[in-house]
Steps between C-alpha positions, in 0.01 A plus 500: 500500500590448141393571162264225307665451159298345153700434217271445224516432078186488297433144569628450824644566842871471508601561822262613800623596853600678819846707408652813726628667216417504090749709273394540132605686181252708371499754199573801719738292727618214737222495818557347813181455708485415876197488739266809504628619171295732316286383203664466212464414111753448230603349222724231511848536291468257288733183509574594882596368814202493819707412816250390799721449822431288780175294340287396702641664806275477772293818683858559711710572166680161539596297276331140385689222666614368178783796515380661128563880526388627140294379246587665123287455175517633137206721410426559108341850567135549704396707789646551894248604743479565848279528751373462862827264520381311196742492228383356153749434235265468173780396223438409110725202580732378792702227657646422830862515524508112593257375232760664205591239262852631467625330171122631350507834585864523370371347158197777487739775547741376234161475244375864616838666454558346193161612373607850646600787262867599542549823725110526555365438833442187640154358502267372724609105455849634554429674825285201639728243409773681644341571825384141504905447514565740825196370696677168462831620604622503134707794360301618196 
């Protein structure tokens, strides 16, 4: 059995699926949720990582044949939920790892940090654009 994963944004669905494991930063944490985990609900961290291993792993935990083990997207604050092995990812804004435009994402966080007051923290756009970075693989 696995959990059934919905990665959603105001305006659409980014990413909906079978996964056997979703780990998330929230406000009070990083949560890793398996099958049969207790219901949950938390804020999202913003400009965080969601990791969703094994998508679309069939109801025996494998893998899909195509050999992709985790699936990681940028979240711009929201909601986690969980429940009845249903776990809903509501974010303000996110992107799929794979869909980053690198050289864009780059360019956003040189605008928001230069728009950033020195030694204050950093801002939303900062956060996103940097986790935008690590779900593509980047160093941010």
């Amino acid at each position: 059995m696995t959990l059934h994963v919905e990665l959603v944004v105001p305006d659409r669905e980014i990413w909906s699926g079978s996964a056997r494991m979703v780990i998330a930063k929230t406000h009070d944490g990083d949560i890793g949720v398996l099958q049969s985990h207790p219901p949950v609900l938390g804020l999202l961290a913003e400009g965080s990582l969601v990791r969703i291993l094994d998508p679309d792993a069939d109801d025996s935990g494998e893998a899909a044949a195509d050999g992709e083990n985790e699936l990681v997207a940028a979240v711009s604050g929201g909601f986690f939920s969980v429940a009845d092995d249903r776990v809903s990812i509501l974010a303000r804004d996110a992107e799929l790892g794979g869909e980053v435009d690198k050289s864009a994402a780059r360019a956003e966080l040189e605008a928001a940090s230069a728009d950033a007051p020195a030694g204050g923290e950093e801002s939303a756009e900062v956060r996103y654009a940097r986790a935008r970075l690590r779900a593509a693989g980047e160093q941010a």
